[in-house]
C-alpha positions as CSV (number, residue, x, y, z in Angstrom):
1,X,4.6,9.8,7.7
2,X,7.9,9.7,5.7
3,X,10.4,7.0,6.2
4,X,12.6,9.1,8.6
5,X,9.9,9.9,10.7
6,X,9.2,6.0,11.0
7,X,12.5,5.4,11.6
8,X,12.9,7.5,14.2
9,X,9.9,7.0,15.9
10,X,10.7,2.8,16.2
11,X,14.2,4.2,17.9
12,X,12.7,6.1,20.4
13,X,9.8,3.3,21.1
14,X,12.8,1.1,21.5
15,X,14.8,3.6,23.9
16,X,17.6,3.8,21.8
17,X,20.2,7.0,20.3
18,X,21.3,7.4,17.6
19,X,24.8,6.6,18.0
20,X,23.7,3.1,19.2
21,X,21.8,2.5,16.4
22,X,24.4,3.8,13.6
23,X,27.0,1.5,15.5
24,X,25.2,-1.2,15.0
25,X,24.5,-0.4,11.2
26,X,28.0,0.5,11.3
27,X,28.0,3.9,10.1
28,X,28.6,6.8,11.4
29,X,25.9,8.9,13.9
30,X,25.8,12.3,11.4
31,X,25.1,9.9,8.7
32,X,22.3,7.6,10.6
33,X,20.8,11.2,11.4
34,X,20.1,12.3,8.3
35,X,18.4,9.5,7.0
36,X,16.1,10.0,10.4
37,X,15.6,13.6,8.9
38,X,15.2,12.4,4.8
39,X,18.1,14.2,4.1
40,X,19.7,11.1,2.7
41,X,17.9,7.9,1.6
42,X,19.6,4.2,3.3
43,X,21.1,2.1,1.2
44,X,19.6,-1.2,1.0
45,X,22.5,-2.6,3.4
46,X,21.3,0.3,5.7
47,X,17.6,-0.3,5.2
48,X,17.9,-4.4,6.0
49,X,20.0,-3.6,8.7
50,X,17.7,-0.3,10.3
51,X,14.4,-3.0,10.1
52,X,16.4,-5.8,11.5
53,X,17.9,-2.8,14.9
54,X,14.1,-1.8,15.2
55,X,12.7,-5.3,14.1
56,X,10.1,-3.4,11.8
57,X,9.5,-4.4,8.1
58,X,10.9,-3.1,5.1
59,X,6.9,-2.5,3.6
60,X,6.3,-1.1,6.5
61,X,8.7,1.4,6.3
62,X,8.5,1.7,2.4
63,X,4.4,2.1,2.7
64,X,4.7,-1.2,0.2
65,X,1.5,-3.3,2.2
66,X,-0.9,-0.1,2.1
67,X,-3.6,-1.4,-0.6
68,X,-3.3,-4.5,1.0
69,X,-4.3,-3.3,4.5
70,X,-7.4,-1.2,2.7
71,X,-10.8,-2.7,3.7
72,X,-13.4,-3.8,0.7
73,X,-15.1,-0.4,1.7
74,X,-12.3,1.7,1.5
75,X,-10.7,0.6,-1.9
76,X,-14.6,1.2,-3.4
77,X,-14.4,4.6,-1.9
78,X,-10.7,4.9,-3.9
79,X,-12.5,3.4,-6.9
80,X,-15.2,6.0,-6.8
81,X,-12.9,9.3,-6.3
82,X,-10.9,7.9,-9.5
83,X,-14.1,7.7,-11.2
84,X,-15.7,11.5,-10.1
85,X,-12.3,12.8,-10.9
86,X,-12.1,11.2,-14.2
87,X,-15.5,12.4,-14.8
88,X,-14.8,16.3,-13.6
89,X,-11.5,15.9,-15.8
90,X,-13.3,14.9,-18.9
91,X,-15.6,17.8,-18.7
92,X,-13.1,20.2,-18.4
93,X,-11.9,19.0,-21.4
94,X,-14.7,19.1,-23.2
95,X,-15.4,22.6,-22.6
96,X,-12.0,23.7,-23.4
């Protein structure tokens, strides 16, 4: 899910437009949509103010706490892919 998508998705859990929410950024509703359709990135002003509307978090929205949130289990299955791939990479190289 892309930042948009979150964005929008908070907004509607929260009952709210558009408009509302791009008044309260201030900016204007055209603008506030195409960020909810990753047309346009937020500014930083934008982003603290769209988390602080939809009280979500910025690594929330940015995917920034997603290693973090990764159980024991699933960072050795990470850790093992890496290491298959490597291997199948290194091959291929070798028989070039």
């Amino acid at each position: 899910m892309n930042i948009g998508e979150k964005i929008r998705n908070a907004r509607e859990d929260l009952d709210l437009s558009q408009e509302e929410i791009a008044r309260q950024i201030p900016m204007s509703q055209s603008g506030y949509s195409k960020i909810e359709r990753n047309v346009q990135e937020p500014s930083l002003m934008q982003l603290r103010r769209i988390c602080q509307i939809l009280n979500i978090s910025a690594d929330f929205l940015l995917a920034l706490n997603f290693f973090n949130s990764l159980s024991e289990n699933d960072l050795t299955l990470l850790y093992e892919i890496k290491s298959a791939i490597k291997k199948y990479s290194d091959k291929q190289e070798e028989n070039n």
